[in-house]
C-alpha positions in Angstrom: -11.1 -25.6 18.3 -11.2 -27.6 15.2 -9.3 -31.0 14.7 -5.9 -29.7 15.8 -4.8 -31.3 19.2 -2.9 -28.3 20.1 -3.3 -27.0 24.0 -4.9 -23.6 23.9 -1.5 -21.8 24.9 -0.3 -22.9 21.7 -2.9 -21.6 19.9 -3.0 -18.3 21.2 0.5 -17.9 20.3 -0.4 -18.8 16.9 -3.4 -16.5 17.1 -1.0 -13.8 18.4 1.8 -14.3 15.6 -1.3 -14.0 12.6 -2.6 -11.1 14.0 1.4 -9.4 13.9 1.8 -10.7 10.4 -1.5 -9.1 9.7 -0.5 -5.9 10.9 3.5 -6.3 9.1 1.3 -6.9 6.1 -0.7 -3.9 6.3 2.1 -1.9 7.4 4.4 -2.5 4.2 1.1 -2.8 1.7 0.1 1.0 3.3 4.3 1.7 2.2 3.7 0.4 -1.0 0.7 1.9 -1.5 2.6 5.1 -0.5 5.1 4.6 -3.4 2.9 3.3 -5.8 0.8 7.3 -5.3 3.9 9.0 -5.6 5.3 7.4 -8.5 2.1 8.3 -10.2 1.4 11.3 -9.5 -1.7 10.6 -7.0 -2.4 11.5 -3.5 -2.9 8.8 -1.1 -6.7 9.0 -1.0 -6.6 9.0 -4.2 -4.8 5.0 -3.9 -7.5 4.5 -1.1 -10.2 4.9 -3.4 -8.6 2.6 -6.0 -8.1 -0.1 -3.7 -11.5 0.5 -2.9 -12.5 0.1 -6.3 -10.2 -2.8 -7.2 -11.7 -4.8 -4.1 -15.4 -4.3 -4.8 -14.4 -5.2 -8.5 -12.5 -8.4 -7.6 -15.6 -9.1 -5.3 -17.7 -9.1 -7.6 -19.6 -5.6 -6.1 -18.5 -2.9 -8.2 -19.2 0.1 -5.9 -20.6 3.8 -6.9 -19.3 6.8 -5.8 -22.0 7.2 -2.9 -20.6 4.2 -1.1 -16.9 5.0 -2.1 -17.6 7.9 0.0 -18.9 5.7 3.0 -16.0 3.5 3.0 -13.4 6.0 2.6 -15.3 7.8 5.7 -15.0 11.5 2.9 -17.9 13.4 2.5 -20.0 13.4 -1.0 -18.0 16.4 -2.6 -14.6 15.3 -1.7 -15.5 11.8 -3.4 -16.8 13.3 -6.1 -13.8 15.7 -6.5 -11.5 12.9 -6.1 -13.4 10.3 -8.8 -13.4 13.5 -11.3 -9.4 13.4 -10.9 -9.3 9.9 -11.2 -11.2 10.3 -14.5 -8.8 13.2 -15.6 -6.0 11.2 -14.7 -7.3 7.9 -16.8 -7.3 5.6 -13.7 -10.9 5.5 -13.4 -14.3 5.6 -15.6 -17.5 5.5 -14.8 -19.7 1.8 -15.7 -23.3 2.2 -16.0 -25.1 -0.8 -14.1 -26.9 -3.5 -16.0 -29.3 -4.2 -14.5 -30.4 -0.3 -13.4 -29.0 1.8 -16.1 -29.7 4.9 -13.3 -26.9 3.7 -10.8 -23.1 4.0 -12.6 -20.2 2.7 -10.9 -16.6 3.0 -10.8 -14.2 0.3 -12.6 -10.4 1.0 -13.9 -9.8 1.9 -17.0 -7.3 0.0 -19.5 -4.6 2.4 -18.5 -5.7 2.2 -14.9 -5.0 -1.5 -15.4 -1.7 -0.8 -17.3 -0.4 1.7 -14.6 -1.1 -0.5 -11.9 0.3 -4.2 -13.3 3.4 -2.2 -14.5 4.0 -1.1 -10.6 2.8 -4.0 -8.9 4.3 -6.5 -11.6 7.2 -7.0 -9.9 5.2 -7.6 -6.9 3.5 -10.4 -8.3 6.0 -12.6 -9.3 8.0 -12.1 -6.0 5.1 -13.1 -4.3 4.9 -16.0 -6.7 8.1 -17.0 -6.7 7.9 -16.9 -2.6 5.1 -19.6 -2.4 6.4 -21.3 -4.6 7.7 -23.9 -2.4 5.0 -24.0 -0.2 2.1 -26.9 -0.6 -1.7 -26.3 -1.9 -3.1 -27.3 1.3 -0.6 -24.5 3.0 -1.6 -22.3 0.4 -5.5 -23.3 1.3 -5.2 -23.1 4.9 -3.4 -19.4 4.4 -6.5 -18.2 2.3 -9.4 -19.4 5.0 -7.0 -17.5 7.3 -7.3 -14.5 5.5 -10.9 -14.7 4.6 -11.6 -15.1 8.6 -9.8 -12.4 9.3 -11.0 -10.2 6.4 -14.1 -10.9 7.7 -13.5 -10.5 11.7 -12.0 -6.7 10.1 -15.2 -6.2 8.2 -17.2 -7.2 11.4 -15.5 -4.9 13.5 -15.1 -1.9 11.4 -19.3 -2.2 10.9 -19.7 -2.4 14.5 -17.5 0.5 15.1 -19.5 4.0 16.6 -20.4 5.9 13.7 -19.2 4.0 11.0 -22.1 2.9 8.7 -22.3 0.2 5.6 -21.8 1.2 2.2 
């Protein structure tokens, strides 16, 4: 339980109250996301697949189209369909890998990037502005939340029936 001396009731309250942030938070993101598609023109799989890409990026794990299709749970054609109007559209390009010039991946493009930080701008320095006030250590604390539970998700999703890593 960690070096908190807090009874177990009290910590499956607090247990209880991440998980409904968790799910207010992917709620309103899934709203943004929403708005963010419409305001540009794109269908909502079509913001699925950039998150997608903007994730694997961030991680360090640009993904291919093959394995954008796994994690979107789309078959091969409607990936591909989709990544060719994410070309079209400027949003997306395709990266040849390094290290085996065979694969290619998928990684924004500089308008991509421009689209995107001109929406979620705004967003930023809200969220900014809202921790503000909040210490480091909360700040800490709040991220190995998030990576626990990003990771618990992850976990289950993978052990789901019929769901398959990328």
């Amino acid at each position: 339980m960690g070096e908190d001396t807090e009874t177990p009731a009290g910590r499956t309250e607090l247990e209880t109250e991440i998980a409904r942030d968790l799910r207010a938070l992917t709620a309103i993101s899934e709203q943004i996301g929403h708005a963010f598609a419409h305001s540009n023109n794109l269908r909502p799989n079509d913001f699925r697949a950039l998150m997608h890409v903007a994730t694997a990026e961030a991680e360090g794990a640009p993904v291919t189209a093959g394995q954008l299709s796994k994690l979107m749970g789309v078959s091969a054609a409607a990936v591909t369909y989709l990544v060719e109007r994410m070309i079209e559209s400027g949003h997306l390009a395709r990266v040849p890998d390094t290290a085996d010039r065979r694969r290619v991946h998928l990684g924004y493009t500089t308008h991509g990037m421009s689209v995107a930080a001109s929406f979620f701008g705004p967003l930023s320095a809200r969220t900014r502005s809202a921790l503000s006030e909040l210490p480091d250590s909360d700040l800490a604390a709040a991220h190995r939340v998030l990576v626990a539970s990003t990771t618990a998700l992850r976990e289950f999703h993978r052990d789901l029936p019929g769901t398959r890593e990328p």
